[in-house]
C-alpha positions in Angstrom: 44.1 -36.3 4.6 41.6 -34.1 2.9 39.9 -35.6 -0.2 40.0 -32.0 -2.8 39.0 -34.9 -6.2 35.1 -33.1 -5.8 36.2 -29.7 -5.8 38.8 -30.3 -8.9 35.5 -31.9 -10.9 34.0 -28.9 -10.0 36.8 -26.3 -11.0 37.6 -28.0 -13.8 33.9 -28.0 -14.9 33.7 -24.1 -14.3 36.4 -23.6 -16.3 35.1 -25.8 -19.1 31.8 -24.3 -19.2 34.0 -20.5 -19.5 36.0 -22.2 -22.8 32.8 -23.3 -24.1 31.2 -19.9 -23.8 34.5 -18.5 -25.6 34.3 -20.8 -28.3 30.6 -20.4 -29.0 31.4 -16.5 -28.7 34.1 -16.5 -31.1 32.1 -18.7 -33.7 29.3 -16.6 -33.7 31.2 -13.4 -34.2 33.6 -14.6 -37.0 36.7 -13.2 -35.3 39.4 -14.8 -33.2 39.5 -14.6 -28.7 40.6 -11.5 -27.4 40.8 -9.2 -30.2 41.5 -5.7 -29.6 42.4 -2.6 -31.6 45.6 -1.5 -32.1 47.2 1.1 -29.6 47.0 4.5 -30.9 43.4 3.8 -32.8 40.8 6.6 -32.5 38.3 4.8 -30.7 38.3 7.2 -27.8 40.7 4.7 -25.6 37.7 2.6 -25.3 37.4 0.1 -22.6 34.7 -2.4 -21.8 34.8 -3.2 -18.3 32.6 -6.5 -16.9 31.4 -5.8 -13.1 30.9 -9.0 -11.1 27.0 -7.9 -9.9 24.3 -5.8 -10.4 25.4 -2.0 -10.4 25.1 -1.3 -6.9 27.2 0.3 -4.2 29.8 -2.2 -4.8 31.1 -0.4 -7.2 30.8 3.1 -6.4 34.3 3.4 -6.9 33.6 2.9 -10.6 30.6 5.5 -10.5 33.1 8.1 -9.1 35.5 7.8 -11.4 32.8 8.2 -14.0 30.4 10.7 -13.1 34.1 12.9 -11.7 35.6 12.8 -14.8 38.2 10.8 -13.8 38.1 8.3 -16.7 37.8 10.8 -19.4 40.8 12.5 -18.0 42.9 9.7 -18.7 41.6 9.8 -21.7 39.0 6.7 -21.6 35.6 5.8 -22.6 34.3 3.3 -20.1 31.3 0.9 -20.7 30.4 -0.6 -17.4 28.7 -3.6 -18.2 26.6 -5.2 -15.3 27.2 -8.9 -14.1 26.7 -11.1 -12.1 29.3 -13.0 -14.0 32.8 -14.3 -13.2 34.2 -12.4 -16.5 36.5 -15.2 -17.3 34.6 -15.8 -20.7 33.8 -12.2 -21.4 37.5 -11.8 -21.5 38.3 -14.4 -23.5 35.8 -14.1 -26.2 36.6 -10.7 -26.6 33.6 -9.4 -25.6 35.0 -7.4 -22.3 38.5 -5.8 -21.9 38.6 -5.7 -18.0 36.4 -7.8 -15.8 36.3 -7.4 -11.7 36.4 -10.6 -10.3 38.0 -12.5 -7.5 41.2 -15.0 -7.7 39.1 -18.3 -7.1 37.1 -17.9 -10.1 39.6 -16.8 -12.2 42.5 -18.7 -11.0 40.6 -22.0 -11.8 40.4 -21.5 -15.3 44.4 -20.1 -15.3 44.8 -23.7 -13.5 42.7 -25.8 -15.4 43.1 -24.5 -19.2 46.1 -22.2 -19.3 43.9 -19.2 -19.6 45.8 -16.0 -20.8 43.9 -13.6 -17.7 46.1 -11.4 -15.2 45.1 -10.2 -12.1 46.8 -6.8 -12.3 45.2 -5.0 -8.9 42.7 -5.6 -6.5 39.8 -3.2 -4.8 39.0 -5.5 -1.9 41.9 -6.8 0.1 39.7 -9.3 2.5 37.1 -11.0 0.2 33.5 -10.1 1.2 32.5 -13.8 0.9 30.3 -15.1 3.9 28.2 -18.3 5.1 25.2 -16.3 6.3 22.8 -17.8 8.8 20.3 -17.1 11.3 21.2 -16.8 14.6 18.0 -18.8 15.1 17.9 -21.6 13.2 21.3 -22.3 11.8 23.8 -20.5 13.8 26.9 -21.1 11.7 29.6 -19.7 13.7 32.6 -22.0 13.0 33.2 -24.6 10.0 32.5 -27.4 12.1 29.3 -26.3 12.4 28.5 -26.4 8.8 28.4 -30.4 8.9 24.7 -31.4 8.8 23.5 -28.2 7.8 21.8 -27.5 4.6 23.5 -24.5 2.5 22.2 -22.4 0.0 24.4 -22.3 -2.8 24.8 -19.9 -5.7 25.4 -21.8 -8.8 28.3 -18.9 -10.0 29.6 -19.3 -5.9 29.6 -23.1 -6.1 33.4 -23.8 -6.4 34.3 -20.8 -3.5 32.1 -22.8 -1.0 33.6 -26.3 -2.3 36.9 -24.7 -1.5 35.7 -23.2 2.0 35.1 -26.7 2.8 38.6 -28.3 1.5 40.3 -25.4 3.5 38.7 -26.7 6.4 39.0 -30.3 6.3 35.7 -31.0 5.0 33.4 -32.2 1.7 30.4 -31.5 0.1 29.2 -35.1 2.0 29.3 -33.0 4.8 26.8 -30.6 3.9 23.6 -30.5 1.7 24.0 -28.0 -1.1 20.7 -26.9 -2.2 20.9 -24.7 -5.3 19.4 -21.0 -5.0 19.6 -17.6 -6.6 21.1 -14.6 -5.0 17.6 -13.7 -3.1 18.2 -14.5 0.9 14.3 -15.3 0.9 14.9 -19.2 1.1 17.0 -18.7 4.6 14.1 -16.5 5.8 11.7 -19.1 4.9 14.3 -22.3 6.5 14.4 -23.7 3.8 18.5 -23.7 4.3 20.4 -23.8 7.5 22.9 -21.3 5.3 23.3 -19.1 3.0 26.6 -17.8 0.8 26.5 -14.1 0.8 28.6 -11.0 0.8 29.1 -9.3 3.9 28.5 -6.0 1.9 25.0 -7.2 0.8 22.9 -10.0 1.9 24.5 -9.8 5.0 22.9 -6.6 5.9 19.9 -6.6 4.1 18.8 -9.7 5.9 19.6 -8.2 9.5 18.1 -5.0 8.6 14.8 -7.3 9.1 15.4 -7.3 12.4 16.8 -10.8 12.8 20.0 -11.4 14.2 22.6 -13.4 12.6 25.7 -15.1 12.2 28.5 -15.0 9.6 31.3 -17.7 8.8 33.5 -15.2 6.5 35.6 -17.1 3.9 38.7 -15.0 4.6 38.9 -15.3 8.2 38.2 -19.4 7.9 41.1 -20.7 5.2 40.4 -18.5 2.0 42.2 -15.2 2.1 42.1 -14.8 -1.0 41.6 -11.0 -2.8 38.0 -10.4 -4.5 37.1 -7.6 -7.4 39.7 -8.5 -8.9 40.9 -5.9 -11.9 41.6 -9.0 -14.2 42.2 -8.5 -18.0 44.4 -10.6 -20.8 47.8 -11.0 -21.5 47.0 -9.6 -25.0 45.6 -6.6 -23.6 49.0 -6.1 -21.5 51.2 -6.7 -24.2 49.1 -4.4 -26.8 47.2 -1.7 -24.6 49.8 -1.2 -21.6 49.4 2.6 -21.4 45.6 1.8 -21.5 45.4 -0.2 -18.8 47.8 2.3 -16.9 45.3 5.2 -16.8 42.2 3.0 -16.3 44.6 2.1 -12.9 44.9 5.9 -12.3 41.1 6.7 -12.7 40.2 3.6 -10.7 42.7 5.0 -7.7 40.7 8.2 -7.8 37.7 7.2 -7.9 37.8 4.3 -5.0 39.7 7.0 -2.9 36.1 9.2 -3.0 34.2 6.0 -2.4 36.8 5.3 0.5 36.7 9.2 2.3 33.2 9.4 1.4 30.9 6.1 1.2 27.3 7.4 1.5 28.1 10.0 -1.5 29.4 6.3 -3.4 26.0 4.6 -2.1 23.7 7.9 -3.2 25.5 7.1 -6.8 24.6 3.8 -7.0 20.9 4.3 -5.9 19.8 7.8 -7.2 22.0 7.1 -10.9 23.8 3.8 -12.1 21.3 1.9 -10.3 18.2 3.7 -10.4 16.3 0.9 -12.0 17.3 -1.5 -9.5 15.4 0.2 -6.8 17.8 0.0 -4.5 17.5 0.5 -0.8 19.3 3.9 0.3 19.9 2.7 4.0 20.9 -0.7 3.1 23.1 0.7 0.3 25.3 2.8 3.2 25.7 0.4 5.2 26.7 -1.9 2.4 29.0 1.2 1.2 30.5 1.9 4.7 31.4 -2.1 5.6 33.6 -2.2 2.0 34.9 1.2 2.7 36.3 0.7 6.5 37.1 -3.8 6.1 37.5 -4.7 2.6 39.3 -1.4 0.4 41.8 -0.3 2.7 44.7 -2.0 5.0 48.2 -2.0 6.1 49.3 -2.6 2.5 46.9 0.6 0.6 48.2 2.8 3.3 51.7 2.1 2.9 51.8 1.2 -0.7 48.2 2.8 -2.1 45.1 1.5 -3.0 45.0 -1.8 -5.3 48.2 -2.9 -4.4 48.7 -6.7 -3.8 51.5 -7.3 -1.1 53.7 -10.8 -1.5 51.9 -12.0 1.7 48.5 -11.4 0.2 49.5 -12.6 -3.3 50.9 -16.0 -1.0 47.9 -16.5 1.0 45.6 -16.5 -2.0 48.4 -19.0 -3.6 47.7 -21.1 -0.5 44.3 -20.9 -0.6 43.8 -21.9 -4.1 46.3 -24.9 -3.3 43.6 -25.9 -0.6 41.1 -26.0 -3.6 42.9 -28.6 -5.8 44.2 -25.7 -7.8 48.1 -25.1 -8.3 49.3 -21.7 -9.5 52.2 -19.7 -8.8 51.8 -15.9 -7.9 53.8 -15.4 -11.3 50.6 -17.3 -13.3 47.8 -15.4 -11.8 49.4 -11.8 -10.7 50.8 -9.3 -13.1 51.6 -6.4 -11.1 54.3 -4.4 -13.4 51.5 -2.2 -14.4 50.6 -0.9 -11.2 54.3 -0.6 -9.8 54.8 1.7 -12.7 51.8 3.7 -12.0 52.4 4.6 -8.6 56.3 5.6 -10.0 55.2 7.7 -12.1 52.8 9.3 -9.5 53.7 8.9 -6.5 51.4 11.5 -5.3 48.4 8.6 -5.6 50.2 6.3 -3.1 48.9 9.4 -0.3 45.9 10.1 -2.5 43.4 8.5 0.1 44.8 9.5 3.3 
């Protein structure tokens, strides 16, 4: 049997160091977690909205639905507030109304303090997560091949590679988990056998080098679990419902133009939201093109429209955050209500990508 006691240390710490945050957060501000204005307010229908990484093609779905129009026609005013970060304590504190995340992250602090967050869509179906390594050096091709190997290891991405291992029979005593940052530089160097990445980024950054590689993704190796995550607060359902509804609407627009049209979504990103980033415009299609074609769109979007979380999905990401030490029911992570009624009211969106 599998030993999961590490990875619920490590869960329960991530979600400990999130209700810490929110408590210093809400001290420091005078108010109470997850205030909000009243429905109705003239405020513009604002929305703060928490991305999980820098403001690169990732979200070019977002950038659409900004720079289209999209948002203000459902009546919003959208911050888009740059991570990384998990958003679980942006959420709570207050200090964000929406944050894209992925069910690991989120569903330990759920788990572990009874944390009033929703996952109420999704805009990646298959996560993007990956063990990246050198085709070279490391060569990590199956799981079995991570034992021995020294992995570089994200401290924000620290509990999603704990629970790659538990899905997979193994421990962190298997591996050597050397802390780095998000640069790729310390597997160029060999300073690490591995490195956890998204297939969307690092992935092809460091094989645009010219170096061949290998990938271990997460979702085809035990964690199928969904990733940017549209997550927000049970307060925020029961107060802003309608809100939340057109932000779903403007969101289906815009990641249908990122879908039918990636390099447009990657120009965005590089020539606009993330000018200052200096981001790499070949690199940044590619990255655009992989979530576009593997990640955004499946059996489920085409039959049921973009976002939407099917019971298998919603099940398998159950399962695999039951292989992690962490027990929730689809009912305690997944509100879903919200969407269902959007795509009833227009059912014209369900077709809106194809």
């Amino acid at each position: 049997m599998t030993s999961h006691s590490s990875l619920r240390r490590s869960l329960a710490a991530l979600a400990a160091a999130a209700v810490t945050a929110i408590a210093l957060s809400a001290c420091s501000s005078g108010g109470s977690a997850a205030q909000t204005p009243t429905e109705g307010a003239s405020d513009g229908g604002k929305l703060n909205v928490q991305l999980s990484w820098i403001k690169n093609e990732e979200f070019s779905g977002e950038f659409f639905a900004d720079s289209k129009g999209y948002y203000k026609d459902a009546g919003l005013t959208v911050t888009l507030t740059p991570g990384p970060s998990t958003g679980a304590a942006e959420l709570l504190s207050g200090k964000t109304d929406i944050a894209l995340s992925d069910a690991v992250s989120i569903g330990s602090v759920v788990a572990s303090e009874g944390a009033p967050l929703k996952i109420i869509g999704t805009t990646y179906q298959k996560n993007p997560f990956t063990v990246l390594s050198l085709k070279s050096k490391g060569d990590i091709a199956t799981p079995a091949d991570l034992k021995g190997k020294k992995i570089g290891v994200q401290d924000s991405n620290t509990a999603l590679f704990k629970a790659l291992l538990a899905a997979n029979g193994l421990t962190d005593k298997d591996v050597t988990i050397v802390p780095v940052q998000y640069d790729p530089a310390p597997l160029l160097n060999g300073d690490v056998d591995g490195f956890i990445a998204y297939l969307t980024n690092e992935a092809i950054t460091v094989k645009a080098k010219g170096v061949e590689t290998t990938n271990l993704p997460f979702a085809d190796n035990g964690l199928p679990f969904v990733a940017e995550t549209v997550t927000t607060t049970d307060d925020m359902i029961a107060k802003h419902r309608e809100r939340l509804k057109s932000f779903l609407v403007a969101e289906i627009k815009g990641w249908t133009d990122a879908v039918k049209d990636p390099e447009a979504g990657a120009k965005l990103a590089v020539e606009n939201y993330g000018k200052d980033l200096k981001l790499d415009l070949t690199n940044s299609i590619a990255g655009a093109k992989e979530q576009a074609e593997k990640l955004v769109v499946s059996d489920e979007t085409a039959k049921n429209g973009l976002f939407t979380i099917s019971d298998e999905l919603q099940k398998s990401t159950i399962k695999s955050l039951a292989g992690a030490g962490v027990t929730l029911t689809p009912k305690d992570l997944f509100d879903l209500s919200l969407l269902e009624e959007v795509y009833k009211t227009h059912p014209e969106l369900v077709k809106y990508a194809g």
